[in-house]
C-alpha positions as CSV (number, residue, x, y, z in Angstrom):
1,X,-10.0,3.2,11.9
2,X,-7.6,0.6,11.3
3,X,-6.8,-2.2,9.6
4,X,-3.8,-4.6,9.7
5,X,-2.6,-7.0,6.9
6,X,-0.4,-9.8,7.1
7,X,1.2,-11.2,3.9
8,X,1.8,-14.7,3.5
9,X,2.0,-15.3,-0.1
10,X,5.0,-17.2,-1.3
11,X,6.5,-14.3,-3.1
12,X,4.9,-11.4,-0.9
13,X,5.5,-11.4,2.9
14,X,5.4,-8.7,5.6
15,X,2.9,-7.0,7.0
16,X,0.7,-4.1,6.2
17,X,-1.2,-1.1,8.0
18,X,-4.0,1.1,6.7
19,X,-5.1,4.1,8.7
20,X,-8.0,6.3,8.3
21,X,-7.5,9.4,10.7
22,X,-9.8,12.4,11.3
23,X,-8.9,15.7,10.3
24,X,-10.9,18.7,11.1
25,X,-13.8,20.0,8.7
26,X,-15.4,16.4,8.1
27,X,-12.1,15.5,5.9
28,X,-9.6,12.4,6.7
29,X,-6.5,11.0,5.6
30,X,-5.5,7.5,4.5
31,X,-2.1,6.3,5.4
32,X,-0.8,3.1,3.9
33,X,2.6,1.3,5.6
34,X,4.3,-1.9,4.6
35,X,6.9,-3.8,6.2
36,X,8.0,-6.4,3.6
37,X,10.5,-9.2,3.3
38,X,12.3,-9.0,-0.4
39,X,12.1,-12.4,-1.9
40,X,15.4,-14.2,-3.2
41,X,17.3,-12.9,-0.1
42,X,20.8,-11.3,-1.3
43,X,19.4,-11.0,-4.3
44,X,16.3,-9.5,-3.8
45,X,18.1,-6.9,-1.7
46,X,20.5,-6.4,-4.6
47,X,17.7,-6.0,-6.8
48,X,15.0,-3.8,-4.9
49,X,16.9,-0.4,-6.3
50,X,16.0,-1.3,-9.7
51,X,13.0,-2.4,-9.4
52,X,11.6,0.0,-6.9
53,X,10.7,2.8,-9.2
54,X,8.0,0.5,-11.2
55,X,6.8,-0.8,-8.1
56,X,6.3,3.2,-6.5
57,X,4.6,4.0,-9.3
58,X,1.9,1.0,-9.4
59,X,1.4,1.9,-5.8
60,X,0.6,5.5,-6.3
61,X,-1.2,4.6,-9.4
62,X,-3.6,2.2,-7.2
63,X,-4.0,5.3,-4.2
64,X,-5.4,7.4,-7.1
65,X,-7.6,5.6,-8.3
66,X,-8.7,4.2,-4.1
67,X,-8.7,7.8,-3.8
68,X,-11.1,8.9,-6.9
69,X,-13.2,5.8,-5.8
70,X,-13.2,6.8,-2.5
71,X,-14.3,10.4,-3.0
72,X,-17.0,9.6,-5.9
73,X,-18.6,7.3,-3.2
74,X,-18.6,4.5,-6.3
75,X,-17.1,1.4,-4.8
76,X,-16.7,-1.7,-7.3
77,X,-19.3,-4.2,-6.7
């Protein structure tokens, strides 16, 4: 399965891919991809290496918890 995102907020643009792919004994993977464009132009670019870390570590903070949601079967309502 997959699904494809575009982003067309006025700070967040790009596009986005998720990917559920079959692995053998009934398991699966999730891949997530993101093609962005960096607000504030120079600057944004300038900027992205300090503020990348924070913004890895939201990201794998929300896959854990996808994930443990995911696996539990207990999807918000």
């Amino acid at each position: 399965y997959r699904v494809d995102v575009l982003h067309i907020g006025s700070i967040v643009k790009g596009t986005g891919t998720m990917e559920v792919l079959a692995l053998p004994e009934g398991r699966s993977r999730f891949v997530w991809s993101e093609d962005l464009e960096l607000p504030l132009g120079v600057l944004g670019r300038i900027g992205w290496p300090l503020v990348k870390p924070a913004f890895v570590a939201g990201v794998k903070r929300s896959l854990r918890k996808f994930g443990r949601l995911v696996e539990t079967g207990t999807l918000p309502r």
